[in-house]
KOLKOL-974523 format. One line per field, with one value per residue (C-alpha): residue number from 1; chain; x, y, z negated. Coordinates in nm, 3 decimals, padded with zeros to 5 digits, m for minus. Example, Ala and Ser with C-alpha at 12.3 -4.5 7.8 and 13.67 -1.06 7.14 Angstrom:
<rodrens>
seq <- c(1	2)
mol <- c(A	A)
u <- c(01.230	01.367)
v <- c(m00.450	m00.106)
w <- c(m00.780	m00.714)
</rodrens>
This chain:
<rodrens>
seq <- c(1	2	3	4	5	6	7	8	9	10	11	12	13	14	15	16	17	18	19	20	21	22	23	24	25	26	27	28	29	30	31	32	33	34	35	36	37	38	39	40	41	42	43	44	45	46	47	48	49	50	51	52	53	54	55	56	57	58	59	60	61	62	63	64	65	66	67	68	69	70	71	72	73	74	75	76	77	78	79	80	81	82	83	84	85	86	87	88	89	90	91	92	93	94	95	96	97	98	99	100	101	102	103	104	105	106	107	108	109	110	111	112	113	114	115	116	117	118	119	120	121	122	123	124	125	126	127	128	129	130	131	132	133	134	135	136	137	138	139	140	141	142	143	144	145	146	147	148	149	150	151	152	153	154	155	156	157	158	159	160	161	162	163	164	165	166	167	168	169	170	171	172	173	174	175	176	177	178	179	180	181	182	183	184	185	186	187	188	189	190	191	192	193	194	195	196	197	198	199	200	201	202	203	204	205	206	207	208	209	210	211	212	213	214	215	216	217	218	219	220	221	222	223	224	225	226	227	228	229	230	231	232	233	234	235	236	237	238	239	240	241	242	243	244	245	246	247	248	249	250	251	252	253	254	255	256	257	258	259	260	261	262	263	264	265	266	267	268	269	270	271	272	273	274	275	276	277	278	279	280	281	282	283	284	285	286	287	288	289	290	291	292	293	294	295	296	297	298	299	300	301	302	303	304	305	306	307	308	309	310	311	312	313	314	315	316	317	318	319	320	321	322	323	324	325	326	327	328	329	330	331	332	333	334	335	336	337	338	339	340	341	342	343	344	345	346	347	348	349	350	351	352	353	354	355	356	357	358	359	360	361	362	363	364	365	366	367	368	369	370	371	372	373	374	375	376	377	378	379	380	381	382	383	384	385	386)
mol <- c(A	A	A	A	A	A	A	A	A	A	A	A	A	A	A	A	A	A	A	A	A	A	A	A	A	A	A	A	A	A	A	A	A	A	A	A	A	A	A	A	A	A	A	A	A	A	A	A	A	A	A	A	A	A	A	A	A	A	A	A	A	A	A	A	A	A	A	A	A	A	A	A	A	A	A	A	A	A	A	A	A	A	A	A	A	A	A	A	A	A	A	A	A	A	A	A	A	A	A	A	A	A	A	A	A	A	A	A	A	A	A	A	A	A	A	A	A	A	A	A	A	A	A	A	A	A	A	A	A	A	A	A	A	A	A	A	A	A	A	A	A	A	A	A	A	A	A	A	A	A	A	A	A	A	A	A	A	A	A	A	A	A	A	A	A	A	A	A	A	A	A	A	A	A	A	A	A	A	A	A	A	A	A	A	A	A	A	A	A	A	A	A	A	A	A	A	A	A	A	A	A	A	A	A	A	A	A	A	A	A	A	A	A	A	A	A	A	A	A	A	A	A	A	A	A	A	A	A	A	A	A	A	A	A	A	A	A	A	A	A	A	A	A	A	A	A	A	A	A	A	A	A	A	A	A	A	A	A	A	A	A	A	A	A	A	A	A	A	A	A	A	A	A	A	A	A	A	A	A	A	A	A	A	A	A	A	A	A	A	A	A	A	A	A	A	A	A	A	A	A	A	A	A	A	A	A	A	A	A	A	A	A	A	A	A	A	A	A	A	A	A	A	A	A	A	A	A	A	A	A	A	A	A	A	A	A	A	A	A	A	A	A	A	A	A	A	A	A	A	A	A	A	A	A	A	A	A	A	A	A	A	A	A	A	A	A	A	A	A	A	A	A	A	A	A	A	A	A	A	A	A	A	A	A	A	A)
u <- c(15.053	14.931	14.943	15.288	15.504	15.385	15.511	15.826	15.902	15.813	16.051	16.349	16.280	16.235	16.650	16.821	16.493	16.491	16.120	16.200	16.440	16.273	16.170	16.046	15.796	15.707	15.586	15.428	15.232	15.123	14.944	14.813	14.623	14.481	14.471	14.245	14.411	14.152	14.252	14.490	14.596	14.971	15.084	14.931	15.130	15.464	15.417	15.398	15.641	15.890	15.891	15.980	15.691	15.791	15.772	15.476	15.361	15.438	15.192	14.842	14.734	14.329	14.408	14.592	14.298	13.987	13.666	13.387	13.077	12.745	12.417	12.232	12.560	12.709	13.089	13.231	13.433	13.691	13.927	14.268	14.476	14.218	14.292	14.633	14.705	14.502	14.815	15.122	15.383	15.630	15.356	15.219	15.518	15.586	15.274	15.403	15.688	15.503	15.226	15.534	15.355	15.573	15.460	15.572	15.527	15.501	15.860	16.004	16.150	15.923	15.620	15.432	15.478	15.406	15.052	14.903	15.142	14.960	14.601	14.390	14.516	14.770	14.740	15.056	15.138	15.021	15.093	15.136	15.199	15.374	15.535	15.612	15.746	15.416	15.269	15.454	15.359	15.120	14.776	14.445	14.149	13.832	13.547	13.163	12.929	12.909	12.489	12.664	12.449	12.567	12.637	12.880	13.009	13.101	13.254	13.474	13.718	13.696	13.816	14.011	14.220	14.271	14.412	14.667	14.785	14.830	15.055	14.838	14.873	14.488	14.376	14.071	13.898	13.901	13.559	13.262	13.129	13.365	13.582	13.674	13.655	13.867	14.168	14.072	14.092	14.424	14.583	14.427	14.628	14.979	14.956	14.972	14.693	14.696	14.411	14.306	14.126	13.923	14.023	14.341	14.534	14.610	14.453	14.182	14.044	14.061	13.757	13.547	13.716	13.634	13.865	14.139	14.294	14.251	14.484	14.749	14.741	14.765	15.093	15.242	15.213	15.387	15.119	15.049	14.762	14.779	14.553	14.571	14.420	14.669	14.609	14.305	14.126	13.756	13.585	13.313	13.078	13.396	13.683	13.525	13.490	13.791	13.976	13.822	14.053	14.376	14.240	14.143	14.468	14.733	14.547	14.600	14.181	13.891	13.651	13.312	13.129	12.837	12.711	12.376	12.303	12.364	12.722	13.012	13.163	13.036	13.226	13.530	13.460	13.364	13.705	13.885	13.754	13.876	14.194	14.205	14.174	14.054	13.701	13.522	13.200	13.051	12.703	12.407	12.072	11.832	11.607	11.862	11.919	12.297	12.329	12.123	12.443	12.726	12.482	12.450	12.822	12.831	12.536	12.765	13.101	13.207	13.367	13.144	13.335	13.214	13.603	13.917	14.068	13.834	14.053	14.359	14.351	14.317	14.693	14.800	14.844	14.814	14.697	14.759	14.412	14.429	14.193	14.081	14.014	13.908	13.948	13.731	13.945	13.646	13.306	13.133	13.283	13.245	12.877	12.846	13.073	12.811	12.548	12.829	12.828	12.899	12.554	12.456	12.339	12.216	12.326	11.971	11.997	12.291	12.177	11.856	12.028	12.291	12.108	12.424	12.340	12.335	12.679	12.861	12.773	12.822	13.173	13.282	13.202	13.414	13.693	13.644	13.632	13.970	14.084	14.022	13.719	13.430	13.344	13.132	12.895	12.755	12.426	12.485	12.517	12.801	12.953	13.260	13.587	13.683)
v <- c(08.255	08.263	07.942	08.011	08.156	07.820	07.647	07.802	07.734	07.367	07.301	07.494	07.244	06.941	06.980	06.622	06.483	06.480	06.459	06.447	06.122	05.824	05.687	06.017	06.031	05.670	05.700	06.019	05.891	05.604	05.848	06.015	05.744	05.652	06.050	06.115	06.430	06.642	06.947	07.031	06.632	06.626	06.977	06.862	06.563	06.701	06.964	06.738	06.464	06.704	06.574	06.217	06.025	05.698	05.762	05.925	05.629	05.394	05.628	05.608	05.912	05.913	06.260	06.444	06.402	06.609	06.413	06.430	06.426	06.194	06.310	06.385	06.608	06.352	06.282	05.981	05.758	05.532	05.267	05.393	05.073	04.845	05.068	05.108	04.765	04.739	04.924	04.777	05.063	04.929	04.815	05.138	05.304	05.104	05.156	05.555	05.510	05.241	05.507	05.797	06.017	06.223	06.385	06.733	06.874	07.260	07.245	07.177	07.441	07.366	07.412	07.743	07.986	08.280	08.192	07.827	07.829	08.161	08.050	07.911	07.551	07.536	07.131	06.958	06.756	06.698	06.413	06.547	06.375	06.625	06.946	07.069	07.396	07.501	07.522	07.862	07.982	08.303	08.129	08.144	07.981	07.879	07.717	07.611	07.438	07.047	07.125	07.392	07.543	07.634	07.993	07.859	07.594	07.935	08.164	07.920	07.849	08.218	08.349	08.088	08.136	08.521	08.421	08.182	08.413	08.668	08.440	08.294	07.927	07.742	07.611	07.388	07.117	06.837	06.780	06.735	07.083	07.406	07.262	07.047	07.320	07.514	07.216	07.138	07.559	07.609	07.283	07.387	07.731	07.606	07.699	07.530	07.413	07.234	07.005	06.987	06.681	06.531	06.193	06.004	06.076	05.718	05.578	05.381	05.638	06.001	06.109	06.121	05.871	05.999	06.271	06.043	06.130	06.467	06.439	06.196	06.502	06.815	06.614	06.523	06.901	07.049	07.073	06.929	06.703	06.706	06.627	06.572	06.231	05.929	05.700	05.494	05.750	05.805	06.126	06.202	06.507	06.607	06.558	06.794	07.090	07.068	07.065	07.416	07.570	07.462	07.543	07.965	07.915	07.843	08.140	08.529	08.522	08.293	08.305	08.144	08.106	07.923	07.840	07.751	07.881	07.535	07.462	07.345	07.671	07.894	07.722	07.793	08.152	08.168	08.038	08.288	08.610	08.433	08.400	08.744	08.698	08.870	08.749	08.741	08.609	08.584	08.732	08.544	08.517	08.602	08.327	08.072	07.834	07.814	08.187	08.243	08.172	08.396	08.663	08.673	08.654	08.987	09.128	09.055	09.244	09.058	09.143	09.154	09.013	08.949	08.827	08.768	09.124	09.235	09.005	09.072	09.447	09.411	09.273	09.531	09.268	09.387	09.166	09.258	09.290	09.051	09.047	08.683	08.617	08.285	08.182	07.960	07.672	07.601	07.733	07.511	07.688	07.970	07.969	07.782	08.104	08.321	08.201	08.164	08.418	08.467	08.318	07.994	07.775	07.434	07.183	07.206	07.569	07.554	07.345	07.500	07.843	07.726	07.504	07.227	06.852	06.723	06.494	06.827	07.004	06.776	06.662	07.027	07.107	06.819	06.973	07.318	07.258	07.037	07.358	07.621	07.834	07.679	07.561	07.243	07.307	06.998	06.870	06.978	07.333	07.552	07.889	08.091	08.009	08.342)
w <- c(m18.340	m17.994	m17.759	m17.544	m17.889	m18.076	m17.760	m17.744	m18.055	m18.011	m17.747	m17.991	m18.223	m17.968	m17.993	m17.962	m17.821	m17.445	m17.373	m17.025	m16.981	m16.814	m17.111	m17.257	m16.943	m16.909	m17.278	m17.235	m16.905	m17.127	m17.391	m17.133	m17.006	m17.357	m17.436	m17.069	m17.028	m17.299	m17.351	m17.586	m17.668	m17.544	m17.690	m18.033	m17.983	m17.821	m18.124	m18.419	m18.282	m18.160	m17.764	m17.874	m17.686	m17.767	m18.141	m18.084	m17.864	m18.178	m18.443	m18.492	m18.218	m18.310	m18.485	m18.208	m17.962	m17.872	m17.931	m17.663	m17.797	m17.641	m17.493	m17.847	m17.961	m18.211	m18.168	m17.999	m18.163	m18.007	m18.140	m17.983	m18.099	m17.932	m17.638	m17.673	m17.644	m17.319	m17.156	m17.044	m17.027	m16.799	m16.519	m16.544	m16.492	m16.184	m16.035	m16.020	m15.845	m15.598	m15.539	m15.534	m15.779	m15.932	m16.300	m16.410	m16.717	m16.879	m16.985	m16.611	m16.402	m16.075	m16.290	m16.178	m16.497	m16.387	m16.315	m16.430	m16.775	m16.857	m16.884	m17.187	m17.280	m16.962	m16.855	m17.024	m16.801	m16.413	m16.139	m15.809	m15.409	m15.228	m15.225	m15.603	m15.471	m15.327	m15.666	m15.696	m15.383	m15.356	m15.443	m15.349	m15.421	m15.179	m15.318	m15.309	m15.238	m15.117	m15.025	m14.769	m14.491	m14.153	m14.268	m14.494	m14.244	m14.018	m14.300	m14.457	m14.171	m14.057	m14.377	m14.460	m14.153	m14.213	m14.559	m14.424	m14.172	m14.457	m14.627	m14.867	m14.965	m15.012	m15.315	m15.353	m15.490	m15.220	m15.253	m14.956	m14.800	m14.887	m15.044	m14.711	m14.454	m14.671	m14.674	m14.341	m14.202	m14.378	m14.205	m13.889	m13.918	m14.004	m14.328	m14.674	m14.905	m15.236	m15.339	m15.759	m15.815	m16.095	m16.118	m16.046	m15.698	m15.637	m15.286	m15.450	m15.690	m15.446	m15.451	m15.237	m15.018	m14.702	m14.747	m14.822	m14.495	m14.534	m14.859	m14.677	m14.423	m14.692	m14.809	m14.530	m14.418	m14.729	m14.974	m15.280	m15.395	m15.819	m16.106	m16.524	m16.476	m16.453	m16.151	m16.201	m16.369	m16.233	m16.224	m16.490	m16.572	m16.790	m16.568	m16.261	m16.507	m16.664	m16.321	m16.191	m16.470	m16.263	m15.957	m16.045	m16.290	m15.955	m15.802	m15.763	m15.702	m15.591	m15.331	m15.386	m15.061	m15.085	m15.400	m15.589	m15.944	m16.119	m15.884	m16.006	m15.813	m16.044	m16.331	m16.159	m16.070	m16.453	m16.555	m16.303	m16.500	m16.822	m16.622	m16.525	m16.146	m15.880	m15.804	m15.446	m15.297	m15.006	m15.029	m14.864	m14.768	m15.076	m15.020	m14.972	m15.237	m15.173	m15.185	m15.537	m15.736	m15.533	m15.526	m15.858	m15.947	m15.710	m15.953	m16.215	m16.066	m15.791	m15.517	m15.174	m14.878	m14.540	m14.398	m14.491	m14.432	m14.750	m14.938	m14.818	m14.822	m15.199	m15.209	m14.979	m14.693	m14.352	m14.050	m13.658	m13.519	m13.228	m12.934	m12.835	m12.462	m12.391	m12.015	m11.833	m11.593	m11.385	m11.308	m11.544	m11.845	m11.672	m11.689	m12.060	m12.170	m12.008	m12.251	m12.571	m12.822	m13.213	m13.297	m13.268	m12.967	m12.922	m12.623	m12.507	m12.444	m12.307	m12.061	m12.023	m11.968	m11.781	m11.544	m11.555	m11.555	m11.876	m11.847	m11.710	m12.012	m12.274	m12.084	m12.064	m12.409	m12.538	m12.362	m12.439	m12.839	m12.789	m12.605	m12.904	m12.687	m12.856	m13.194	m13.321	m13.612	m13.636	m13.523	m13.153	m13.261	m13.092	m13.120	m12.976	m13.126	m13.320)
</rodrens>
């Protein structure tokens, strides 16, 4: 009996239960939190107890959850009553609605089934801020790399942009390098994203916090920010992994930009041809660290892409090619443009080339990357806006 036919059948003979009442989901949140979302925990649960979480809450649960196993291989054991009684329901429950997370499980109508519901061990239940409609809008994912280079700091947003304007919403991880330009590119185009995270999507435990901004502004745009872990939860070596399946399982395919052998990236571009998606990468530089692991995923079938039309001609999307002419107002952009191009260029050499004083040049180019013509890379590096 394959995973979706046993669940079916669980929720025929859930009958009489509803799993879903406010009770039903304050107890279920509660095993949650001693369960720590493994895999597999809350069907084996919702299975045996027939959807009625508080009973379930009330048994001894040891036997319905996945144990991890410690550095040297041998199993973990933990004393679940010692740690059920460290949680107090009701205050947990609270602290939902005063954080407005919302939880939504397999068996609700808003949950994406045409996509996430059909992978290996779907995620029971998940908290989300946000938008839950997004969740079954037409996916993609864009990840990589936090170690990113400035090759990947230029293809990311490119793309990224050419797969909003095809429609596409952005999935990602939320995390530092790739995974940020790609939240940050999608916002920047109007369109949607949706960030997976690996911990708890309360304020105090988004990780990393520095980009707990950049998730107040991918919900306040429409998107979603959701996880397994209940709030509190802090990311381990288990709960990173784990995530990656949620973020190729929302998607129709994954691009990896940037990505070393050993990255976290690769796990999810692993997961995605388990998934049956459509699998891209950006290929790189042979002797670049950061490229070693998307070239290899190419090696291994792959699909080369060098912008975002390569990804969207595989769905049969069509973009308008549009010519970009960027103006100069005065005759100090005038003369910086001059010296602009698709490569690279340093404030020095700009005002080398250029000849400008150095406060005219650094004044102009503060205004001129405000203005859409030019682009930051970091570390006083510019570039055309494209």
């Amino acid at each position: 009996m394959n995973l979706h036919t046993k669940r079916e059948l669980s929720e025929s003979s859930a009958k009489g239960v509803d799993s879903r009442s406010d009770v039903g989901m304050k107890y279920l949140h509660a095993i949650n939190i001693l369960a720590m979302a493994k895999v597999g925990a809350l069907q084996n649960i919702f299975d045996h107890f027939q959807g009625d979480w508080e009973k379930a809450w009330r048994a001894d649960l040891a036997r319905f959850i996945p144990r991890e196993k410690d550095k040297t291989g041998k199993l973990i054991r933990i004393d679940y009553q010692t740690a059920k009684n460290k949680i107090n329901v009701e205050y947990e429950w609270r602290r939902l609605q005063k954080e407005k997370i919302e939880l939504l499980t397999i068996l609700d109508d808003e949950y994406p089934k045409r996509t996430l519901a059909h992978i290996f061990a779907p995620p029971f239940l998940l908290y989300i801020r946000g938008s839950k409609k997004v969740l079954k809008n037409k996916c993609f994912g864009v990840v990589g790399t936090r170690a990113l280079t400035e090759y990947g700091r230029r293809a990311t947003p490119v793309i990224t942009q050419d797969l909003v304007r095809g429609g596409l919403t952005i999935v990602s991880g939320l995390a530092g390098g790739i995974d940020t330009l790609a939240h940050k590119a999608a916002l920047a185009s109007g369109g949607k994203t949706i960030a997976v995270l690996g911990c708890g999507l309360d304020d105090q435990t988004i990780f990393p916090q520095q980009n707990l901004q950049l998730a107040h502004k991918i919900i306040e745009t429409g998107g979603a920010v959701i996880t397994e872990y209940a709030p509190g939860t802090h990311g381990t070596v288990f709960t990173f992994p784990q995530r990656n399946r949620i973020i190729s399982g929302l998607s129709r395919g994954v691009l990896v930009v940037e990505a070393d052998i050993q990255s976290g990236a690769l796990i999810t571009a692993r997961n995605a041809i388990e998934q049956n998606r459509d699998l891209f990468c950006v290929p790189g530089n042979i002797y670049s660290r950061t490229s070693q692991g998307t070239n290899f995923m190419i090696k291994e079938g792959a699909k080369l892409v060098s912008c975002g039309q390569d990804i969207l001609e595989e769905y049969n999307i069509q973009l308008e090619s549009k010519k970009i002419i960027i103006q100069a107002e005065n005759e100090i952009e005038a003369k910086i443009l001059a010296v602009l191009s698709s490569e690279t260029i340093s404030t020095d050499d700009i005002i080398r080339q250029t000849g400008l004083p150095t406060s005219q040049v650094n004044s102009a180019l503060v205004v001129m990357e405000l203005n859409r013509k030019i682009k930051n890379l970091g570390s006083n590096r510019y570039v055309l806006f494209s």
